[in-house]
N, C-alpha and C positions, 0 to 999 in steps of 0.2 A: 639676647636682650628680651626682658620681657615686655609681651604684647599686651596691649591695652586696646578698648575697644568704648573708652567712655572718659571724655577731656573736659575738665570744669575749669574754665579762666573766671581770676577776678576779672574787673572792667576797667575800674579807674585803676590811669596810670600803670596797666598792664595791656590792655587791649585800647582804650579810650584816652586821651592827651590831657588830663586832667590841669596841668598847667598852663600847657597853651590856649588850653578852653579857657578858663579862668581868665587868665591874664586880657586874652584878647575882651572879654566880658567887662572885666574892670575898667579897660581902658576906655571904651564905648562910654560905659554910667561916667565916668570922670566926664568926659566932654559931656554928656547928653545935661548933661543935670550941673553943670559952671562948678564943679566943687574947687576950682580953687578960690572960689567968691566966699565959699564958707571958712579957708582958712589951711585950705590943704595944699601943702608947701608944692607938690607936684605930685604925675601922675604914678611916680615909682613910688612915693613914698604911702601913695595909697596901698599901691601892692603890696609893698613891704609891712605894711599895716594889717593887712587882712590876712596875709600869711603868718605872721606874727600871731593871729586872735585864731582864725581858725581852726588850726592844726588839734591848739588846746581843746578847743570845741567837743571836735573830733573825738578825741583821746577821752574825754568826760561822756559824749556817750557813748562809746564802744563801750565802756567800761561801766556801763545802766546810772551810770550818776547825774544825768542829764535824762529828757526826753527829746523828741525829734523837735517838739513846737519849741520846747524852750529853747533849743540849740537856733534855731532861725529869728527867734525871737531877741537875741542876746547879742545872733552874729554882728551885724554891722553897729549898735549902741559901743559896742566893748572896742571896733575896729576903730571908729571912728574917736573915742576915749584914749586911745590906743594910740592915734597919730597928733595929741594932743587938743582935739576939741569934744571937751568935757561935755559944753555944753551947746552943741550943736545942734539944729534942726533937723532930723534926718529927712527925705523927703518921702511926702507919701504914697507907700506902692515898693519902696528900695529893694527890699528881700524879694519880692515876688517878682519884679522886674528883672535883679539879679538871677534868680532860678531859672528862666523865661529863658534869659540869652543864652547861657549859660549851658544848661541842657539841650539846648536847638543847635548848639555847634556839632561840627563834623569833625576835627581833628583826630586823627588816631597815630599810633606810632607806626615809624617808619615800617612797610611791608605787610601792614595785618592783614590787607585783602589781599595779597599774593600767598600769604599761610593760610589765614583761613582758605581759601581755594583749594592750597593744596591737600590739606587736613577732610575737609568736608567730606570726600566721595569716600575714604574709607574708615572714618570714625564721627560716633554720636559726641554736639557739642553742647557744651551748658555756660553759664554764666552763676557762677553765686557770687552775690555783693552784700556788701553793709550798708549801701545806697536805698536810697528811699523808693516807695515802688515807680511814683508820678514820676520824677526827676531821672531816672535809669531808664524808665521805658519812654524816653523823648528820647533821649542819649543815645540808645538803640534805634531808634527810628531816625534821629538827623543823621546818624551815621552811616546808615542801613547795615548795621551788624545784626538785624534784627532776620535778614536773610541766613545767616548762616546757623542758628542758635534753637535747639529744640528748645527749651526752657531756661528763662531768668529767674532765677530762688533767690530770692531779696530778703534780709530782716527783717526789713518789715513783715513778709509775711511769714513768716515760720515763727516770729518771736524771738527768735537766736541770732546773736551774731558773730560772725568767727570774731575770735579763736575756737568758740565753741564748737565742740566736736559735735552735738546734736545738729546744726545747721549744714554739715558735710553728711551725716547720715541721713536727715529728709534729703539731701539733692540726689542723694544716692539710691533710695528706697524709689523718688518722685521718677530717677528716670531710668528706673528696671535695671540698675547696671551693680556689680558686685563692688568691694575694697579691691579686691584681685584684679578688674578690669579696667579701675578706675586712675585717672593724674589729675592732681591738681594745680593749673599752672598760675603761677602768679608773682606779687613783686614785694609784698610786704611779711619779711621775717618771721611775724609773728600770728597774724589775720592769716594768713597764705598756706606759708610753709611750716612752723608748729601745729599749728589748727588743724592740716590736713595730717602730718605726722601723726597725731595725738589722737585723729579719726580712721589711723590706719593708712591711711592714701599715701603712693607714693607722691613726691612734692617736683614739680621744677620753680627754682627760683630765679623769675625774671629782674636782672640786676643790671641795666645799662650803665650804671653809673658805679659801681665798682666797689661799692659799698662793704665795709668788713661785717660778718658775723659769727656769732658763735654757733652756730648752727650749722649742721654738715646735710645740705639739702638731695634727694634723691638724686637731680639734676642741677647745674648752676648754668644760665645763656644771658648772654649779655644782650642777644640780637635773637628779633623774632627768628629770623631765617634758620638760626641753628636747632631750632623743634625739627626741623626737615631732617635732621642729625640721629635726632631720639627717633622721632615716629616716622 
């Protein structure tokens, strides 16, 4: 088996509970703020609303067709259009309040502090994300994975965001380590496991959910535990 010596996990939804953060966040602003007083049938269909807007969001700017302000700026007008009030008041602060909770949560997936543990004493770890710099380094810190992690490479700061292979080679360049020594573990098809392909990197793709793709990943783990398998 080849040896590696340099492990780059996405964050959301690979290492970090990106849903259950979220969710539980949503659910908070729905009470805190009376939104069914403005017309929102209930607290799912807020959810269902902002999952519905977001993801789009998302997918417009990975793909530079958006910027980061205007994606925050858009999110909850379009969520809230979304769940059928056009013309709703949003309240003032909603986005920032939203980012607040949101990245202050700790949730992570089952076992990450039993692998990271076990991983840490004999390989260097990193973090590349298409997350924003503020909002990832809360996320890191409520969750304290900020303990295990020589450096976070954000898009924000490189410029790039995978799939781009330039954002795999700065993480690669930034933490002395070679394509030869290097994995890139993560959960998204294309962000993840193309992007690191495409930059050389072997890839594990983290798939709890069983997901089909056309892509023949260097590794596939449904469960953190099974990296103990590979490394």
């Amino acid at each position: 088996m080849k040896t590696y010596q340099h492990l780059f996990f996405d964050l959301d939804h690979t290492l970090w509970d990106y849903d259950r953060n979220v969710q539980e966040s949503l659910s908070e602003l729905f009470v805190h703020y009376k939104l069914e007083k403005l017309g929102l049938l209930s607290c799912q269909h807020f959810i269902d609303s902002f999952y519905a807007v977001n993801y789009k969001l998302w997918e417009a700017y990975d793909k530079g067709e958006i910027l980061r302000d205007e994606l925050r700026a858009r999110r909850f007008p379009s969520i809230f259009a979304h769940a059928g009030l056009v013309d709703a008041i949003i309240p003032e602060g909603f986005e920032g309040d939203f980012m607040h909770r949101t990245s202050s949560k700790p949730h992570l997936f089952p076992h990450t502090m039993e692998v990271l543990n076990y991983l840490k004493p004999n390989y260097k770890l990193y973090v590349i994300t298409n997350g924003f710099d503020e909002s990832q380094a809360k996320k890191m810190n409520s969750s304290r994975l900020n303990e295990f992690f020589e450096l976070v490479i954000t898009s924000e700061t490189t410029g790039h965001k995978k799939p781009d292979p330039r954002i795999f080679h700065y993480a690669i360049d930034q933490a002395g380590a070679t394509i030869e020594n290097s994995l890139m573990i993560g959960d998204n098809p294309i962000s993840d496991v193309l992007g690191a392909y495409n930059a050389g990197l072997d890839q594990v793709f983290f798939n709890p959910t069983g997901k089909s793709i056309d892509l023949k990943p260097t590794y596939t783990i449904s469960h953190l535990r099974e990296l103990e398998d590979i490394l």
